[in-house]
FIMI-327928 format. One record per residue: residue in one letter; x, y, z of N, C-alpha, C, O in turn. Coordinates in pm, whole numbers, padded with zeros to 5 digits, always signed. Example, Ala and Ser with C-alpha at 12.3 -4.5 7.8 and 13.67 -1.06 7.14 Angstrom:
A+01319-00569+00780+01230-00450+00780+01320-00330+00780+01424-00332+00846
S+01285-00225+00708+01367-00106+00714+01290+00003+00787+01341+00114+00804
This chain:
X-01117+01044+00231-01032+00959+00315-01083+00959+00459-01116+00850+00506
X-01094+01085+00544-01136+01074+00599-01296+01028+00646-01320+01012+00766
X-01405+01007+00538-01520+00980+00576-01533+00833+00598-01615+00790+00679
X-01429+00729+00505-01423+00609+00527-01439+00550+00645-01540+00480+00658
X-01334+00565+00770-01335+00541+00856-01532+00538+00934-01611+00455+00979
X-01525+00675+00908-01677+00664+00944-01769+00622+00924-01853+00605+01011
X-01792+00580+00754-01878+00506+00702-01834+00376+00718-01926+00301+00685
X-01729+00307+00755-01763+00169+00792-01805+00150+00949-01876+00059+00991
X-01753+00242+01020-01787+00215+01187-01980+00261+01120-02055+00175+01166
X-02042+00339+01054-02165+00339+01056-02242+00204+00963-02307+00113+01015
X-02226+00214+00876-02275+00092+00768-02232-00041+00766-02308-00137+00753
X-02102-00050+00779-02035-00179+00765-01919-00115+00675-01899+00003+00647
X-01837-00254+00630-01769-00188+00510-01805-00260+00369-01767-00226+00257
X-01901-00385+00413-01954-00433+00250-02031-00310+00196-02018-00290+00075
X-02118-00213+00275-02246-00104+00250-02121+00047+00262-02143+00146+00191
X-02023+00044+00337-01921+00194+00337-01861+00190+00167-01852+00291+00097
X-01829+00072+00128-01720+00146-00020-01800+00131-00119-01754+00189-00217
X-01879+00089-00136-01979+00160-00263-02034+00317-00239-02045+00411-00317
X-02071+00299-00073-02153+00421-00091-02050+00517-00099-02099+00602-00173
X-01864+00578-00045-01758+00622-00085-01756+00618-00251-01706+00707-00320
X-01817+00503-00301-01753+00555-00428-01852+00618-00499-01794+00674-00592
X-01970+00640-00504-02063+00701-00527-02041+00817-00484-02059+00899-00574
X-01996+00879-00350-02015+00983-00348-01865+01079-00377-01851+01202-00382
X-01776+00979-00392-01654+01014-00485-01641+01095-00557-01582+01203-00551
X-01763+00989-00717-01784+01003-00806-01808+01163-00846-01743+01234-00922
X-01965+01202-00739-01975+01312-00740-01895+01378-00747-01866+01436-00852
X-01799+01397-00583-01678+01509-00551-01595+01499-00618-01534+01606-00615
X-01530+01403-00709-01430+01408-00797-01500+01503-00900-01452+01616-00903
X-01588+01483-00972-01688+01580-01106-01710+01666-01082-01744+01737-01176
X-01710+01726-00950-01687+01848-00927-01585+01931-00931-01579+02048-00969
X-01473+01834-00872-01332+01934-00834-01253+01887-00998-01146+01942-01025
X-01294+01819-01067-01253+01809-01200-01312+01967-01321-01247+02032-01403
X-01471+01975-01273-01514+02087-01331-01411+02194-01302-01333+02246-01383
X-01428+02225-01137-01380+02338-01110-01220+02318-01170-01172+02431-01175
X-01159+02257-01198-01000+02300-01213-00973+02226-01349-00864+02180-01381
X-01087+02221-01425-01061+02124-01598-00997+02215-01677-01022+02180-01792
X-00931+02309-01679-00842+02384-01744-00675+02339-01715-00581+02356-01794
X-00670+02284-01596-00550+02261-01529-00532+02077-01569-00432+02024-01618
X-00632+02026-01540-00609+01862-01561-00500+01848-01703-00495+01918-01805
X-00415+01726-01662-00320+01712-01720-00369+01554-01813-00335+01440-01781
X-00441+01587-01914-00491+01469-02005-00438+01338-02006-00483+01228-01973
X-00266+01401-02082-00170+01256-02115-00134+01212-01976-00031+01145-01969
X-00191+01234-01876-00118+01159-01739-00294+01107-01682-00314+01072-01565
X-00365+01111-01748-00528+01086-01710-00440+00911-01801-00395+00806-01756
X-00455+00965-01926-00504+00846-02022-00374+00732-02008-00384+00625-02067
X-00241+00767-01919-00157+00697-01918-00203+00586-01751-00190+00466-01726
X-00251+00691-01682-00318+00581-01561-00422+00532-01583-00440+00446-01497
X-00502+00536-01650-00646+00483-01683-00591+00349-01764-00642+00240-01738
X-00478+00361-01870-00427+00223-01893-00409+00112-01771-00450+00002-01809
X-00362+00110-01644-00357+00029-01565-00455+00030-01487-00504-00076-01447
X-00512+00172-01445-00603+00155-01366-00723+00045-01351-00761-00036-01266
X-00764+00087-01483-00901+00025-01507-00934-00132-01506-01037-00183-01462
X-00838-00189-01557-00852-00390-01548-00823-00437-01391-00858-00541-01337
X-00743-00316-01331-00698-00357-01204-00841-00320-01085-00891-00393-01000
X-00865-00215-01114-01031-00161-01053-01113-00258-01103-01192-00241-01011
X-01159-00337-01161-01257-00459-01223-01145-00586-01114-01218-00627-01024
X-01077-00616-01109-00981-00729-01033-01016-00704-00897-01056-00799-00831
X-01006-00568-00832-00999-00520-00705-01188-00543-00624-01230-00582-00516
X-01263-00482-00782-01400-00499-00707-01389-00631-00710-01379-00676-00596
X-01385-00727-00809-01409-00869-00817-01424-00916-00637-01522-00958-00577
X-01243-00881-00572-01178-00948-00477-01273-00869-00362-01321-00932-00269
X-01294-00740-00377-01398-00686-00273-01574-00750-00237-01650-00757-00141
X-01572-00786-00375-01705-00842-00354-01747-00976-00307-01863-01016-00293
X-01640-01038-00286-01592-01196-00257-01508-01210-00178-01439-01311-00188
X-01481-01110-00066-01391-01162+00048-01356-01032+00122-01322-00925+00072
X-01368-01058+00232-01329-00951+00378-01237-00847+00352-01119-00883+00350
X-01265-00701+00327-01173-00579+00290-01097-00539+00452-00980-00500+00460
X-01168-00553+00547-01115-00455+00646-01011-00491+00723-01001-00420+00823
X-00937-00569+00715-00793-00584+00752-00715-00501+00660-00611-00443+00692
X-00759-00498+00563-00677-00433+00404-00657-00252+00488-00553-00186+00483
X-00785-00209+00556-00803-00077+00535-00656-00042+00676-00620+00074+00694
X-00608-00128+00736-00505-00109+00835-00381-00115+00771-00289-00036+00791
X-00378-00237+00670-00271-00224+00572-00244-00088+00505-00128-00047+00495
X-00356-00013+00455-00315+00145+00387-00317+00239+00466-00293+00347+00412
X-00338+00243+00584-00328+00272+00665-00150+00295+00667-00081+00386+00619
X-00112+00176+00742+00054+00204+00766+00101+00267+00631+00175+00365+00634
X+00054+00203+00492+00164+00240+00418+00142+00435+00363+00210+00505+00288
X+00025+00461+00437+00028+00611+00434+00149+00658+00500+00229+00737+00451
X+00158+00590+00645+00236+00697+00693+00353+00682+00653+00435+00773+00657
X+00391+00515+00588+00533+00504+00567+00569+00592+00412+00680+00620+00366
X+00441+00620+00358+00483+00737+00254+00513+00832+00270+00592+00872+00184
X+00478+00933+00381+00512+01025+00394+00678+01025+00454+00768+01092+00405
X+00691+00939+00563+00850+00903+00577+00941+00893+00455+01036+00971+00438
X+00910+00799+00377+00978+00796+00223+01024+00904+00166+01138+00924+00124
X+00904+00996+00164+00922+01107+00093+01021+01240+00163+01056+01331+00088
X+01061+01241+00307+01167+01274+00341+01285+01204+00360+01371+01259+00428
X+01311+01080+00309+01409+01053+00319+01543+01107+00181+01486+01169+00092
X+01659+01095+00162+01722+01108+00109+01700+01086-00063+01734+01179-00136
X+01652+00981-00113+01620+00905-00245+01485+00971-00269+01463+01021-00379
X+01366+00973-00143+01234+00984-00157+01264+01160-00202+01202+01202-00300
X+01322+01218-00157+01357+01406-00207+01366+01410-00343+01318+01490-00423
X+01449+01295-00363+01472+01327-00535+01408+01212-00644+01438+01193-00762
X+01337+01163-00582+01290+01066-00715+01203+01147-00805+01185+01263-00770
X+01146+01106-00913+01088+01194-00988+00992+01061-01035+01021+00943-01015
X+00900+01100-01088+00783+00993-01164+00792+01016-01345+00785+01125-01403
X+00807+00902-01398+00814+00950-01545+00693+00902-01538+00631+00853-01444
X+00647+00933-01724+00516+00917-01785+00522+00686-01755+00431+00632-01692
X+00600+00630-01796+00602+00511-01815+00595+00460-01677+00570+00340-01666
X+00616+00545-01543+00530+00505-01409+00393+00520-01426+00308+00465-01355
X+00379+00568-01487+00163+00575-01473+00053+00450-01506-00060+00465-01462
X+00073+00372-01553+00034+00273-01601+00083+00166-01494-00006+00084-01515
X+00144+00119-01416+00206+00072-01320+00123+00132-01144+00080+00062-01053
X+00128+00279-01156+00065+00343-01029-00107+00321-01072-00188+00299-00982
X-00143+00328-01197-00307+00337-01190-00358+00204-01162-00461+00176-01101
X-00249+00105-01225-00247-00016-01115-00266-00078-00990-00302-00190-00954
X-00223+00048-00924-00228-00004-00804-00264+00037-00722-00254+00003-00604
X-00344+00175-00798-00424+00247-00714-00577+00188-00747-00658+00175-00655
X-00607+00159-00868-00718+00091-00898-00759-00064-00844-00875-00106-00841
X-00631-00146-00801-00670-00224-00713-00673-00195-00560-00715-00276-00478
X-00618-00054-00524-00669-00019-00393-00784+00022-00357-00854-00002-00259
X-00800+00112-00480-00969+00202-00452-01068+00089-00474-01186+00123-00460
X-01047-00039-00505-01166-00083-00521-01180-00211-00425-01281-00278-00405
X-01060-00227-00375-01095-00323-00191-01093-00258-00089-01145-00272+00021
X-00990-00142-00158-01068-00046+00024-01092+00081+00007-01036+00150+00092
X-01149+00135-00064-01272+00241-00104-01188+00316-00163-01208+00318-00284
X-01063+00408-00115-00946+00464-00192-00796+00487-00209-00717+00428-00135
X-00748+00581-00317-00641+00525-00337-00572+00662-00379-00463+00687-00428
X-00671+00735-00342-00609+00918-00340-00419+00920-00262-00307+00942-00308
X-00462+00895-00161-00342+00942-00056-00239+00811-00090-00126+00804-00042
X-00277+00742-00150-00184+00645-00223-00093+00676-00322+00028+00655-00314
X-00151+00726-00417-00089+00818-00506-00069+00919-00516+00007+00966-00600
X-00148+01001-00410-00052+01178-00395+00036+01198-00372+00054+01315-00405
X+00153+01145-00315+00336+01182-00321+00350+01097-00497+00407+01180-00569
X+00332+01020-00546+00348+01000-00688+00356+01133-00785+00452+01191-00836
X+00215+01155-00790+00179+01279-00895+00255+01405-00840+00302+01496-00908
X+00258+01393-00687+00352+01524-00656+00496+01501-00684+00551+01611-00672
X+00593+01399-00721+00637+01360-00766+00667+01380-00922+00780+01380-00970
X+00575+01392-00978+00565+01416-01160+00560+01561-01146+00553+01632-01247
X+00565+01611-01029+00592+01744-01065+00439+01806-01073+00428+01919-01120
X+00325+01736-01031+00158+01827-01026+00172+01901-00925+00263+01875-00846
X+00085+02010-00902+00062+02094-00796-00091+02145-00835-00171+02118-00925
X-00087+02232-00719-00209+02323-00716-00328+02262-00798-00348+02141-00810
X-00409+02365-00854-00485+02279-00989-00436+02175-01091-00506+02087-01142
X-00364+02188-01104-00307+02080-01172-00335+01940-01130-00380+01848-01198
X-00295+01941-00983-00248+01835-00883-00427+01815-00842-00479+01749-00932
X-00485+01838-00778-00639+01852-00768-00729+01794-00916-00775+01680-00919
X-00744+01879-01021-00815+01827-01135-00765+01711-01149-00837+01617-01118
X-00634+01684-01196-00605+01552-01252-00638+01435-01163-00720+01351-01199
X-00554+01427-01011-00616+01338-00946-00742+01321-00964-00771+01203-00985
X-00843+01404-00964-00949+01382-00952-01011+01348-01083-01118+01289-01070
X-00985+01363-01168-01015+01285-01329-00971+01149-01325-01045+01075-01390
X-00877+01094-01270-00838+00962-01242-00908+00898-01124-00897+00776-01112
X-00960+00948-01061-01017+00870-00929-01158+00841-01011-01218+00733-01001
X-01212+00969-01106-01336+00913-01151-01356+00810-01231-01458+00741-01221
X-01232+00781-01347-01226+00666-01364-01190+00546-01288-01181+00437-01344
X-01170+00561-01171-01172+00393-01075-01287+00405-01064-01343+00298-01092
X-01372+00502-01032-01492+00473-00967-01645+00422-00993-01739+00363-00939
X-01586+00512-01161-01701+00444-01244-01644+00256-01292-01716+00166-01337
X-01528+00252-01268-01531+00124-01325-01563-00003-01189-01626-00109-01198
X-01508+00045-01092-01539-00001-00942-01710-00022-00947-01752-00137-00960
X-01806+00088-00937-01901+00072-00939-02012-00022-01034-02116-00078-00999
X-01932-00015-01194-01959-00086-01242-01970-00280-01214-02059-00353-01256
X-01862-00316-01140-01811-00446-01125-01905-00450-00951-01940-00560-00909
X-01931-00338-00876-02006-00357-00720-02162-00381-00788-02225-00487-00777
X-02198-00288-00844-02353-00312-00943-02381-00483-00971-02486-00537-00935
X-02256-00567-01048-02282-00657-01104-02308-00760-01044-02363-00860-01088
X-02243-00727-00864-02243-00842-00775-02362-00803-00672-02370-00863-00565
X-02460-00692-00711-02561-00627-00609-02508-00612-00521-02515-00695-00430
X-02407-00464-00509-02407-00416-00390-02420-00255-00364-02395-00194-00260
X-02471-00197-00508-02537-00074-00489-02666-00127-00480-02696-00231-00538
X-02753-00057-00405-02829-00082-00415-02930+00084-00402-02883+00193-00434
X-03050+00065-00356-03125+00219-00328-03047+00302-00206-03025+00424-00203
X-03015+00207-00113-03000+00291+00003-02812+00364-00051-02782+00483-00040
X-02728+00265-00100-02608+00294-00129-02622+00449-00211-02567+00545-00157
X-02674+00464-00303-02763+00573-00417-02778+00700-00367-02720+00805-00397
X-02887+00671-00262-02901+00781-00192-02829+00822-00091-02846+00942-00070
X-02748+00767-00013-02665+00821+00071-02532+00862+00035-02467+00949+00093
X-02483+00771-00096-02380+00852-00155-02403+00939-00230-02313+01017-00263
X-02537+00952-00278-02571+01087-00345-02537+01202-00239-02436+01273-00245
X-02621+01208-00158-02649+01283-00056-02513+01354+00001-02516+01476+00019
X-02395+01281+00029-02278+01313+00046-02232+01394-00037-02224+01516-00019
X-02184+01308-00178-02150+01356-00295-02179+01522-00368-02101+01586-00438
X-02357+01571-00310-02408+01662-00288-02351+01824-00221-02346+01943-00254
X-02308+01720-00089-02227+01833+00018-02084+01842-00028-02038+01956-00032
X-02010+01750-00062-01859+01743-00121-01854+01859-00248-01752+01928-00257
X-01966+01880-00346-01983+02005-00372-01947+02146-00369-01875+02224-00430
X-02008+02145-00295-01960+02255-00162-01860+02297-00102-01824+02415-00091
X-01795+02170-00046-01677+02220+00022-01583+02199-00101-01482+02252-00056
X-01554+02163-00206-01477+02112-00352-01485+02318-00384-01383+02387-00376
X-01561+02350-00402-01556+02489-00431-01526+02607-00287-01465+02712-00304
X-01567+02573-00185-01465+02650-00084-01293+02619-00069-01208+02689-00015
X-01281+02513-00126-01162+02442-00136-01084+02486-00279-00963+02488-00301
X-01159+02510-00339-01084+02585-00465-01033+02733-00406-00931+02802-00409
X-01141+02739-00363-01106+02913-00318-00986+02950-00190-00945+03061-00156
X-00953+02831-00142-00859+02862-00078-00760+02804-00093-00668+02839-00018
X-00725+02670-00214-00638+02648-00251-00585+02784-00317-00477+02833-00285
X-00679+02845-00421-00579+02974-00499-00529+03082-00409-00495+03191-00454
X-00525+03048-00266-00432+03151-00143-00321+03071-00101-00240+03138-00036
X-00284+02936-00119-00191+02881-00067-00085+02877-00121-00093+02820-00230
X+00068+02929-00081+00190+02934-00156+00231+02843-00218+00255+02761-00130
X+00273+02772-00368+00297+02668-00405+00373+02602-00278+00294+02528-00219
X+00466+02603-00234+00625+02526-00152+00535+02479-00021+00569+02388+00055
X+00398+02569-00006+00333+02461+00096+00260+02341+00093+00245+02255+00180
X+00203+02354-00052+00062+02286-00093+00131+02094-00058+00064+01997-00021
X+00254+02100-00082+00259+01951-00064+00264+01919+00101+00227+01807+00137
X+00307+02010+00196+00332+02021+00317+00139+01928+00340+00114+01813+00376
X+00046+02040+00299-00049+02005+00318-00145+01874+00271-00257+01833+00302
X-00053+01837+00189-00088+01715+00132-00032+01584+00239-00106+01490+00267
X+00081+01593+00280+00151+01490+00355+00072+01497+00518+00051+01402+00594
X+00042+01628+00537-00031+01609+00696-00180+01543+00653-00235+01485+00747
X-00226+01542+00571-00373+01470+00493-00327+01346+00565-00382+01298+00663
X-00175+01282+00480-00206+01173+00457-00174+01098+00601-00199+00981+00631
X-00125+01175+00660-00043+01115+00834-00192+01081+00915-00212+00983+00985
X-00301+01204+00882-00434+01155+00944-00469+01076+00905-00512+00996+00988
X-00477+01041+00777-00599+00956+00699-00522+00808+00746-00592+00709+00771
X-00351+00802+00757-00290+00635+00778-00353+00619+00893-00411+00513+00915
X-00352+00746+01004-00359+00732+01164-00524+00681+01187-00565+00600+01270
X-00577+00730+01119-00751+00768+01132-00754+00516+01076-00804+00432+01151
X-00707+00495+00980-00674+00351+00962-00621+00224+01055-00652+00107+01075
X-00539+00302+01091-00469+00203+01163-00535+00199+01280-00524+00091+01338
X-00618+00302+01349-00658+00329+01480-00806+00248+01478-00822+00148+01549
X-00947+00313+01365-01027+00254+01369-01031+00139+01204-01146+00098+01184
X-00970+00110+01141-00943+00009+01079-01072+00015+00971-01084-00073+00885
């Protein structure tokens, strides 16, 4: 979330969300390895039902028309998620299984016009009640399916190209790294905080949007 911002003020953003999803790809396959004991399958294969036709719709619209007004739009609605989620209704809603197919929806048409759709759906799954590893693997088993299908539909319209490859490799590489220092200090964090730390993510990542777009 946060590298977006940067990779479009450096590349553009036709050359920033391929090379994000490439190097996604990686950091998701990593933090999926590290915590694939914890991933929660039937909530993979219930978002991958919506996700996936909507990620093929989303690259379509990315590859054929101007994303970066969009990235100010998720922007606000980060922060207005985190508001939600203290309000009165937002405390107690809960996510059933028959929301998933509906959210991979609409996270798969986010991740694929404006690179992602993590902090979109993290009060959701925290919501269904994920945490810790749980909350980590699974997201991240679902983001890899937007990404391979995203990439698939950016490929078709040439917009990976060599340089996209290697620089989201290259990233993807280091995300590695910190995906496994990040394991290691997720297993020190008290459950009753881990969402605390999820919602200040997402207050940067709206702010880090709305500010440089």
């Amino acid at each position: 979330v946060i590298m977006l911002p940067v990779l479009v003020w450096t590349f553009g953003i036709q050359d920033a969300v391929p090379i994000l999803a490439v190097a996604q790809l990686i950091g998701n396959l990593s933090r999926v390895g590290f915590n694939r004991k914890e991933v929660d399958w039937p909530v993979v294969r219930r978002f991958a039902l919506g996700a996936v036709p909507a990620a093929v719709a989303g690259g379509i619209i990315f590859a054929r028309a101007p994303a970066a007004a969009l990235v100010k739009v998720l922007g606000a609605f980060l922060v207005l998620m985190v508001v939600y989620r203290h309000t009165p209704w937002g405390r107690s809603v809960r996510l059933k299984r028959a929301g998933l197919p509906p959210l991979g929806a609409a996270s798969g048409l986010l991740s694929a016009v404006v690179g992602t759709a993590g902090p979109f759906a993290a009060p959701f799954f925290l919501a269904y009640g994920l945490t810790r590893g749980a909350y980590i693997g699974t997201e991240a088993m679902t983001a890899v399916v937007m990404h391979l299908t995203k990439l698939g539909v950016y490929g078709g319209y040439s917009l990976v190209g060599i340089k996209t490859l290697l620089v989201g490799l290259g990233i993807g590489l280091v995300m590695i790294l910190g995906t496994y220092l990040g394991k290691k200090l997720l297993d020190r964090v008290p459950e009753h905080v881990f969402p605390y730390i999820i919602e200040v993510t997402l207050l940067v990542a709206g702010m880090l949007f709305l500010i440089r777009g």
